[in-house]
C-alpha positions, -999 to +999 in steps of 0.1 A: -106+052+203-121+069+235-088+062+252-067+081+228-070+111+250-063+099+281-030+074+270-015+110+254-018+130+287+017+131+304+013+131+333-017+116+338-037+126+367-061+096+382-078+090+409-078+052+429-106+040+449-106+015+476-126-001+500-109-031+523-127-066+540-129-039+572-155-020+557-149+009+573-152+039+544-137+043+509-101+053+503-096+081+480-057+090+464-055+113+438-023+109+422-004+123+389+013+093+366+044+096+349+043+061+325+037+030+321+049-012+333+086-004+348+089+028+340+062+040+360+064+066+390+035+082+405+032+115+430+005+117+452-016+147+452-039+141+482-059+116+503-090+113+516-109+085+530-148+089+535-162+068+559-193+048+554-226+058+575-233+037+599-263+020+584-247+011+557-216-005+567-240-027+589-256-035+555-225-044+540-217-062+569-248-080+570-239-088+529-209-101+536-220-127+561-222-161+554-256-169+540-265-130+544-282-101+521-305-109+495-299-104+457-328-076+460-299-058+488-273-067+468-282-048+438-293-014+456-258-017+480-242-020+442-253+015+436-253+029+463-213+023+471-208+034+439-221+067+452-199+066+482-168+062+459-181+092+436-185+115+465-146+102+477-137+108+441-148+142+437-133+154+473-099+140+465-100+162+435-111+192+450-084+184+480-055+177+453-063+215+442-085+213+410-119+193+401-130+159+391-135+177+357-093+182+363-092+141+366-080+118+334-086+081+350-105+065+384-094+032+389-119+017+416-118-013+437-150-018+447-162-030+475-155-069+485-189-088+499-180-126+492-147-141+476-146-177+472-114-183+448-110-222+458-126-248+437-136-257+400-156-226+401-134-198+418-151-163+420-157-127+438-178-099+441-170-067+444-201-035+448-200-001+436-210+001+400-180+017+377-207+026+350-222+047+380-191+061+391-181+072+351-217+087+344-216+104+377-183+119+373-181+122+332-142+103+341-132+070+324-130+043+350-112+007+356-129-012+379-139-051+390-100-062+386-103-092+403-125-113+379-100-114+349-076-131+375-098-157+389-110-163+351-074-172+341-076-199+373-063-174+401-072-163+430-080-127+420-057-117+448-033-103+459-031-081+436-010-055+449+022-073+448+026-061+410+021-025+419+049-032+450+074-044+424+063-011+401+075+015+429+091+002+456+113-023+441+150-021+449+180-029+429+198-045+464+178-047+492+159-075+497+123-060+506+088-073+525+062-052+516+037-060+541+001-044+544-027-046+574-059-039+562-090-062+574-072-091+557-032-092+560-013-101+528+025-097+520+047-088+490+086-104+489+106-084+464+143-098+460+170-071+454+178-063+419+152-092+402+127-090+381+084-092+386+089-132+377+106-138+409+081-116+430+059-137+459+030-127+476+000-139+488-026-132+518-011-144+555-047-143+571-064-116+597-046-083+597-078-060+616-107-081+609-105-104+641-092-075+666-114-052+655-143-083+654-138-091+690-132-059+699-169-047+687-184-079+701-169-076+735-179-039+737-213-043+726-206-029+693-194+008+712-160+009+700-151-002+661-113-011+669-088-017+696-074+016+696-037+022+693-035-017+710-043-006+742-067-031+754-043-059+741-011-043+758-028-046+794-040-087+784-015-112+783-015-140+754-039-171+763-015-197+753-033-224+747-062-203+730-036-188+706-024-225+693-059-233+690-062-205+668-029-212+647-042-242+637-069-233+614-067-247+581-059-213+561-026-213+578-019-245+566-026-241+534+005-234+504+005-206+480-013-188+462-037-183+486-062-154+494-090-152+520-120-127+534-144-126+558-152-161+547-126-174+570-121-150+592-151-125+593-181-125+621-184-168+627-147-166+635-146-138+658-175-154+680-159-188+682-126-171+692-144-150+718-166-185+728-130-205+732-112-176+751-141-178+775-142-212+786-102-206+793-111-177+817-097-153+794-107-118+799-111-089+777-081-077+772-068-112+774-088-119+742-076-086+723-037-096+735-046-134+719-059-123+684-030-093+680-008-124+688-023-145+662-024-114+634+016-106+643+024-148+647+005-157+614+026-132+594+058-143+604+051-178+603+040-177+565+068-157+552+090-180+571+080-208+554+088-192+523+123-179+533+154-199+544+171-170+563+145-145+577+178-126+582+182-118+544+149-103+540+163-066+546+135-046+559+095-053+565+074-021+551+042-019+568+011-001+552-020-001+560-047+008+591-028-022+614+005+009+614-021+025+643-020-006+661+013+004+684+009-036+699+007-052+669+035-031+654+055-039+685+049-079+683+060-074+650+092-057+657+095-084+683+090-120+664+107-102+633+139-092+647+167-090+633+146-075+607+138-041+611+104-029+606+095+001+594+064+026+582+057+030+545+065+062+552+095+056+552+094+051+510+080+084+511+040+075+507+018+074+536+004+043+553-028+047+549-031+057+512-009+028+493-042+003+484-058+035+469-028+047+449-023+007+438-056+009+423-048+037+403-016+024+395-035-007+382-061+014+361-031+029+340-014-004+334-049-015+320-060+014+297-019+008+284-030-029+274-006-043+300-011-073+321-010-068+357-015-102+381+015-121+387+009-156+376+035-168+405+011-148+432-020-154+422-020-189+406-032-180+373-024-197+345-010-166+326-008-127+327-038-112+320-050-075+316-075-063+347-106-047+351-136-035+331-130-004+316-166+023+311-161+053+292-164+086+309 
């Protein structure tokens, strides 16, 4: 069997791929593997993330808008982020000190255009062709993880809280694993239990509203509110803010997962519509939606949680650890739980949704199932991704 090769190499050396609802560039980790399913533990090697040009993340952006991009666009943006992802692939190797020659595994996301996981017919697309990426590179790759999921009646996502339990489990501390990408979503790991008693599930907007209005409101000059500075000279528009709170994703139990569908361009003008007929200004806006990505957090794991005071520490990964007013609100509605960087668990910030992807890859060439049925809402444990020979 093709994988015979790669399942003997100890430790494996792999490279994971990802590409978040900000569409902002692929993530590149390149990581060495020791094992498999509890036993695993990884070292990362290097990280790298390659941003998209500019004309084609507005054609992704475009894609991923409601009633946007044409099966024609979708097919050549299929390709052509699979080229993105082999150009991240091969720096990553050449940064970790060798080749992509040098790599055993590439476990790639993908890139998410639509994700509609509610209904009789749940489903999600993720771009970037793994056939592409394995003829391109001549390296075996695990990609499209999501569908397996939503097939077995989940959501397809979060699928990160297995990978959470994998490394940064703890046999005392209670643990929230919490990472701000465009879309928020949050990992509970109990002390000393098991993967069956793991919860997770998306809160809602982590960047994709404050960076949203802060493109529209600047014309489309700046990408991002940088370091929260805009929001830390506006103060909160309170009646904007519970407005805002009481959108129907908030409301809605576990498992639960959500994209720009919810939250994505429509959103972001109505917010910046509403704010305006209050008299909100611009910074008053960007203070408004880093209130509702901090206050949507905590109110969901609340809900989940009888004493926030057990929960130990909050881990925070992800672009939203550059956000110095969101990490602060944070700080502020969490207290008396302390939170921290990922760094702190000795991986940086930025890198953990590449490395999971890798992590993910190696659980699937090993035959091992990697959703959790209690996160996702699937039916069962299922093994992820499609798997092309390199």
């Amino acid at each position: 069997m093709f994988l015979d090769s790669i399942l003997k190499k100890e430790p494996l050396r792999a490279v994971g791929l990802s590409s978040g609802t900000s569409m902002d560039g692929m993530d590149a980790a390149a990581v060495e593997i020791r094992g498999s399913g509890p036993e695993t533990s990884v070292d990362l090697l290097a990280f790298e993330t390659l941003p998209y040009p500019a004309e084609l993340r507005a054609r992704l952006l475009e894609a991923a808008r409601l009633g946007g991009g044409s099966t024609e666009e979708l097919c050549r943006l299929n390709v052509e982020v699979a080229g993105v992802a082999v150009a991240a692939a091969r720096r990553v190797a050449e940064k970790a000190g060798g080749s992509i020659g040098g790599v055993d595994l590439i476990g790639s996301h993908g890139q998410t255009v639509c994700h509609l996981p509610d209904g009789d017919h749940g489903s999600t697309l993720q771009i970037g062709e793994g056939a592409v990426i394995a003829e391109e590179t001549g390296v075996t790759v695990v990609s499209n993880f999501r569908a397996r999921d939503l097939a077995a009646g989940g959501q397809g996502a979060p699928l990160v809280p297995y990978v959470d339990w994998l490394l940064f489990r703890s046999g005392e501390e209670n643990r929230v694993m919490l990472n701000l990408g465009g879309i928020a979503n949050v990992t509970l790991l109990p002390g000393g239990l098991g993967i069956g008693a793991v919860l997770g599930f998306d809160t809602g907007p982590g960047n994709m509203v404050i960076d949203g209005v802060a493109a529209l409101l600047s014309g489309g000059e700046v990408a991002c509110d940088r370091d929260g500075a805009g929001a830390a000279r506006g103060t909160v528009t309170a009646d904007l803010l519970s407005r805002l709170l009481r959108h129907s994703y908030f409301a809605k139990a576990a498992p639960k997962s959500a994209g720009r569908e919810s939250f994505g361009d429509h959103f972001v003008q109505e917010v910046v519509a509403a704010g305006r007929e209050l008299g909100a200004s611009d910074e008053d806006l960007l203070a408004t939606v880093t209130e509702l990505t901090a206050g949507s957090v905590v109110m969901a794991i609340a809900l989940c949680v009888t004493d926030m005071g057990d929960l130990g520490r909050m881990i925070v990964s992800g672009g939203g650890v550059h956000n110095r007013t969101l990490m602060d609100r944070l700080a502020v509605l969490m207290n008396p739980v302390p939170v921290v960087r990922l760094e702190e668990l000795g991986l940086p910030s930025d890198a953990k949704e590449a490395v999971a992807f890798a992590v993910l890859a190696n659980e699937t060439i090993h035959g091992i199932p990697s959703n959790v049925p209690a996160v996702t809402g699937a039916r069962r444990s299922v093994v992820l991704g499609d798997i092309a020979p390199g």
